[in-house]
C-alpha positions in Angstrom: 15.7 10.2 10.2 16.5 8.0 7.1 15.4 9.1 3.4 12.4 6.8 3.3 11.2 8.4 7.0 11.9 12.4 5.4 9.7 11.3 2.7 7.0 9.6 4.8 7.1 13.0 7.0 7.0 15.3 3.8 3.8 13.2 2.6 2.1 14.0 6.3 2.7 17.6 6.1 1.3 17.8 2.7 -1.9 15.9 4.0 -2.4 18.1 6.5 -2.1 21.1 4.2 -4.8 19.5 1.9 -6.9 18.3 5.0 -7.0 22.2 6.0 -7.7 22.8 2.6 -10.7 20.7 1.5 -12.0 21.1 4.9 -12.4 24.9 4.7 -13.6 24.7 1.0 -16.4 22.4 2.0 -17.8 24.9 4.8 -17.7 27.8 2.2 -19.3 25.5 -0.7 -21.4 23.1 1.5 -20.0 20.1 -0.8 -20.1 16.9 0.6 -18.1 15.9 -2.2 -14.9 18.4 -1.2 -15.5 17.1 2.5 -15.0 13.6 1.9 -11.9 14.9 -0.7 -10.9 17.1 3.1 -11.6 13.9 5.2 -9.6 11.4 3.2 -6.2 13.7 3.5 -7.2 14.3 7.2 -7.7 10.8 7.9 -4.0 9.6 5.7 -1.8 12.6 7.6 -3.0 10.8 10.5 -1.9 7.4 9.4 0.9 9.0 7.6 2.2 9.9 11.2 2.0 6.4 12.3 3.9 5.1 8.9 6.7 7.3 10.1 6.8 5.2 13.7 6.2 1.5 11.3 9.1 2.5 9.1 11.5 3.2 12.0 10.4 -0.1 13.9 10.6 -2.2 11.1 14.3 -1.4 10.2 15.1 -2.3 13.8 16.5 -5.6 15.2 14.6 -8.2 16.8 14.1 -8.3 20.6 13.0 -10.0 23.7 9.3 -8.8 22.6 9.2 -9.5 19.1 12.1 -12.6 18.5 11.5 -12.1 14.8 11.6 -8.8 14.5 8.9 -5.9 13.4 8.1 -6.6 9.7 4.7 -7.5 10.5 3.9 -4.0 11.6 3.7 -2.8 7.8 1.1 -4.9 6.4 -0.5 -4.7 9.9 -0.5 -0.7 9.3 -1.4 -1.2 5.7 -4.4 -3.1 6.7 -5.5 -0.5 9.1 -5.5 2.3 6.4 -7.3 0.4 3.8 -9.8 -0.5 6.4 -10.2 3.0 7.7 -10.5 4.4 4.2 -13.6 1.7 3.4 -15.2 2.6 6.6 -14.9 7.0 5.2 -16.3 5.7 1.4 -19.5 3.6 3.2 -20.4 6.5 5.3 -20.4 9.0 2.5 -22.2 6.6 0.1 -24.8 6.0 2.6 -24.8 10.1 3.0 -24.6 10.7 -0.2 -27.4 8.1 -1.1 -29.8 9.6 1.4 -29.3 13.4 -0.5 -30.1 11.8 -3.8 -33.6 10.4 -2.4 -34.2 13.6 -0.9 -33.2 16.7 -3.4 -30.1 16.7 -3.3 -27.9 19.5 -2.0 -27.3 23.2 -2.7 -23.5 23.9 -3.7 -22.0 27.4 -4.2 -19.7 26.6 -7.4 -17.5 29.1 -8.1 -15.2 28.2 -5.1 -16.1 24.3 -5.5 -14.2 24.8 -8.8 -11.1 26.8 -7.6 -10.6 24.2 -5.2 -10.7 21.3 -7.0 -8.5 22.8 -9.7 -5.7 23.5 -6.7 -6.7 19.7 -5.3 -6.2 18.3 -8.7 -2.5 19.9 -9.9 -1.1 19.3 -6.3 -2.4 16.2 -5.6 -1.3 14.9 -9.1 2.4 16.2 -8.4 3.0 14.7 -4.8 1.7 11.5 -6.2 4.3 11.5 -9.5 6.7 12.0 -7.1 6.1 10.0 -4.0 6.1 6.9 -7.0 9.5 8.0 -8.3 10.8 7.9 -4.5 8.8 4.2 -4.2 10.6 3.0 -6.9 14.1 4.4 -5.6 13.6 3.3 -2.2 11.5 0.0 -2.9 9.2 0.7 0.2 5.6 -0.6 0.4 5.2 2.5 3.0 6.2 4.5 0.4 4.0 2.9 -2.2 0.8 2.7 0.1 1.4 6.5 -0.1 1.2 6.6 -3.7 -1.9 4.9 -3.7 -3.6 7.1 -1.6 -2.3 10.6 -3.3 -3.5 8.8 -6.8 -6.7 8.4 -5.2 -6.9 11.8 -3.4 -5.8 12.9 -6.9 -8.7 10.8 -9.2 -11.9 12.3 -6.6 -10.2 15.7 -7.2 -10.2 15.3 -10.8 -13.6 13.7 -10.8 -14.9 16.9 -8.4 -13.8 19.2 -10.9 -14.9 17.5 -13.7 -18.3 17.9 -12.2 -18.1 21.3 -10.7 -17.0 22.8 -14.0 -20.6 21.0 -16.1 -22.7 21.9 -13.2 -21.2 25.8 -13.4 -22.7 25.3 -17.0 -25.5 23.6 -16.3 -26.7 26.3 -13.7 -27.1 28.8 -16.6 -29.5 26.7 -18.6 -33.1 25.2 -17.9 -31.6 22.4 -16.1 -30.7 24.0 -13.5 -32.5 22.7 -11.0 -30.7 19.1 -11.6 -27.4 21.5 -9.8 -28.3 20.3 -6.6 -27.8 16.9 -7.8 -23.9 17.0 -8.6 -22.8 16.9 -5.4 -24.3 13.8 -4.1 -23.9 11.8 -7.6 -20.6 13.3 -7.3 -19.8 11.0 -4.2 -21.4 8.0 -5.0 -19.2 8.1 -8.4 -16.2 8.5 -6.5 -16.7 5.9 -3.5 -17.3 3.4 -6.5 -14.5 4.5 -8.7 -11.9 4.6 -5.6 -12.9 2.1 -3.5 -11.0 -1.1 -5.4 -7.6 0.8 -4.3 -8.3 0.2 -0.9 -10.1 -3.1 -1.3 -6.7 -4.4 -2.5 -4.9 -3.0 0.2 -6.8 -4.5 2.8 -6.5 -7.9 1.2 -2.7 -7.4 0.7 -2.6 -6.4 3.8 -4.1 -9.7 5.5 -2.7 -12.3 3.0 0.7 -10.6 4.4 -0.4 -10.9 8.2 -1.3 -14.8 7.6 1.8 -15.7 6.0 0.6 -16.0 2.1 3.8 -16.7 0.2 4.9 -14.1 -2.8 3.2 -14.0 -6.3 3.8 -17.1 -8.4 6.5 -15.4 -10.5 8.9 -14.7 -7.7 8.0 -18.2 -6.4 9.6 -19.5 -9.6 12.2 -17.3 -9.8 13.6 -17.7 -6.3 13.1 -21.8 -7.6 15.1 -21.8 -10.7 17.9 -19.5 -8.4 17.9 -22.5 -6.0 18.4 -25.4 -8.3 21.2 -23.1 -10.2 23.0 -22.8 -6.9 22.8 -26.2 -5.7 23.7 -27.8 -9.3 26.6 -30.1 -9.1 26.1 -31.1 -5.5 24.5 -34.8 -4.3 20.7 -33.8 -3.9 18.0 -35.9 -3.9 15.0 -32.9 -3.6 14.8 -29.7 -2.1 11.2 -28.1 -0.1 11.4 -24.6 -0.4 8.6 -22.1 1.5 8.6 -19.1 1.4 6.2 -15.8 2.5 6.3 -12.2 2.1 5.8 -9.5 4.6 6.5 -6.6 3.8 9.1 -5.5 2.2 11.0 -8.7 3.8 10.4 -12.4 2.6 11.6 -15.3 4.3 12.5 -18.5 2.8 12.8 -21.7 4.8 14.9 -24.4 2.4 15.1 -28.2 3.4 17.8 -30.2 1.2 17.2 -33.4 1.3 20.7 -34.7 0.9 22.2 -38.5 -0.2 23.4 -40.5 2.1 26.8 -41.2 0.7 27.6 -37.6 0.8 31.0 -36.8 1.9 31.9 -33.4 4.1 35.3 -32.5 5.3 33.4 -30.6 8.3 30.5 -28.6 9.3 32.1 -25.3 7.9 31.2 -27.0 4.1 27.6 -27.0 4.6 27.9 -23.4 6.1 29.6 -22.1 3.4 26.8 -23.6 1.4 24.4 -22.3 3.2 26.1 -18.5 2.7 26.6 -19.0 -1.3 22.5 -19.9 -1.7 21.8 -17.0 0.9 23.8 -14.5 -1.6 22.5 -15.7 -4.4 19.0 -15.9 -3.4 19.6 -12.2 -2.3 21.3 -11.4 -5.4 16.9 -10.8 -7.0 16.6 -9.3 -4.1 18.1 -8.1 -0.9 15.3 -8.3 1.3 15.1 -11.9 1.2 16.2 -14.0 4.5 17.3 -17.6 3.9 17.2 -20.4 5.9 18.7 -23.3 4.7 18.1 -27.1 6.4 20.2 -30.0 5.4 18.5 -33.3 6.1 19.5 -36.9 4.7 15.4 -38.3 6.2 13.1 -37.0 3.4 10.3 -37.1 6.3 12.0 -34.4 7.9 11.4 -31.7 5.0 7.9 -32.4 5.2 
């Protein structure tokens, strides 16, 4: 097991501990609000177990089954978990919806707020440090992680935030607005979360149909090009290129002049090396293909 696959394992495990956690809470506090906190972690150490199994296939070679290998698994994956985590914030906006038109909900608070201060401090530290181990390892499994902890980490914060005015509200002549915090509570949450996984899920399909990289790396991996092919008889160069993963693919046609001169195939191989290293010199994920054609319709 790899570093990125230990970290992806650690992440599960500390799911499931904050799963247990928010699940138990919510029977002793009957908060909706610190089951849906319980259900998100349940539902990620679940999908957490299935990054481990994506982030082993995807470092493997391609095969009779899958010619071009398993990147597509990742976004695939990612797509699943942003999904999934839409379908948990529309069912507990519709509950939560429902409670609001009809009273609202009795909470117990004094063990609603001890939770969400132990949710808060340890969701808030395995997410610091699942972004540190993103940015050392530079894996989009990694990073999905992240996203999820920060949101686990923002509904805690936004649960004790609550739990903590309504324990002061409860002692005042508004007291009977209490059983409205826990219901409020959710729909503030589903709305302030739910872009994170919105962006996932778009990510995540733009990925699975081929989209090509942001326009910046686009014209980075362009002005790498033309500096490795300076000097040399060109008349154009087609370059396409798409991201999946953490792998992108480039697909190069050179439309060459038709007086050019070669002492052998092993020239334009040797060509077709130096742009490969230099197009992996931004980044090493990058896989190069590289076409020489003297017919400009053929790098249509």
């Amino acid at each position: 097991m790899n570093r990125e696959q230990k970290i992806l394992l650690y992440a599960a495990i500390g799911q499931l501990f904050f799963a247990a956690l928010g699940i138990v809470f919510a029977f002793l506090t009957d908060s909706a609000a610190i089951m849906l906190d319980g259900f998100f972690s349940l539902i990620g150490f679940g999908i957490s177990l299935l990054t481990i199994r994506v982030a082993r296939l995807v470092q493997q070679p391609d095969d009779e089954w899958f010619h071009f290998g398993y990147a597509r698994f990742e976004p695939l994956l990612n797509l699943s978990k942003g999904i999934v985590i839409l379908g948990v914030c529309g069912i507990s906006l519709a509950s939560a919806i429902q409670a609001l038109l009809h009273g609202g909900r009795e909470l117990t608070l004094g063990p609603a707020v001890i939770y969400s201060i132990l949710a808060v401090v340890g969701c808030f530290t395995v997410a610091i440090l699942l972004s540190r181990a993103a940015r050392k390892t530079g894996s989009p499994l990694i990073e999905v992680e992240v996203h999820t902890w920060r949101i686990d980490a923002i509904m805690s914060l936004g649960v004790l935030a609550a739990f903590v005015a309504a324990f002061f509200v409860d002692r005042t002549q508004w007291s009977h607005l209490v059983n409205y915090v826990d219901p409020a509570l959710v729909v503030i949450l589903v709305l302030a979360v739910i872009a994170t996984p919105t962006r996932i899920v778009i990510e995540g399909l733009a990925e699975l149909l081929g989209a090509a990289p942001k326009d910046s790396v686009q014209r980075e991996v362009e002005k790498k090009f033309e500096e490795l092919l300076a000097g040399y008889p060109v008349e154009k160069t087609v370059l396409r290129m798409e991201r999946v993963g953490r792998t992108s693919y480039l697909l190069a046609h050179v439309v060459v002049e038709p007086n050019l001169e070669l002492t052998g195939i092993e020239e334009l191989d040797d060509l077709r090396r130096k742009i490969a290293a230099g197009i992996q010199e931004l980044h090493p994920s990058w896989i190069v293909d590289t076409v020489f054609v003297a017919d400009d319709s053929l790098a249509v």
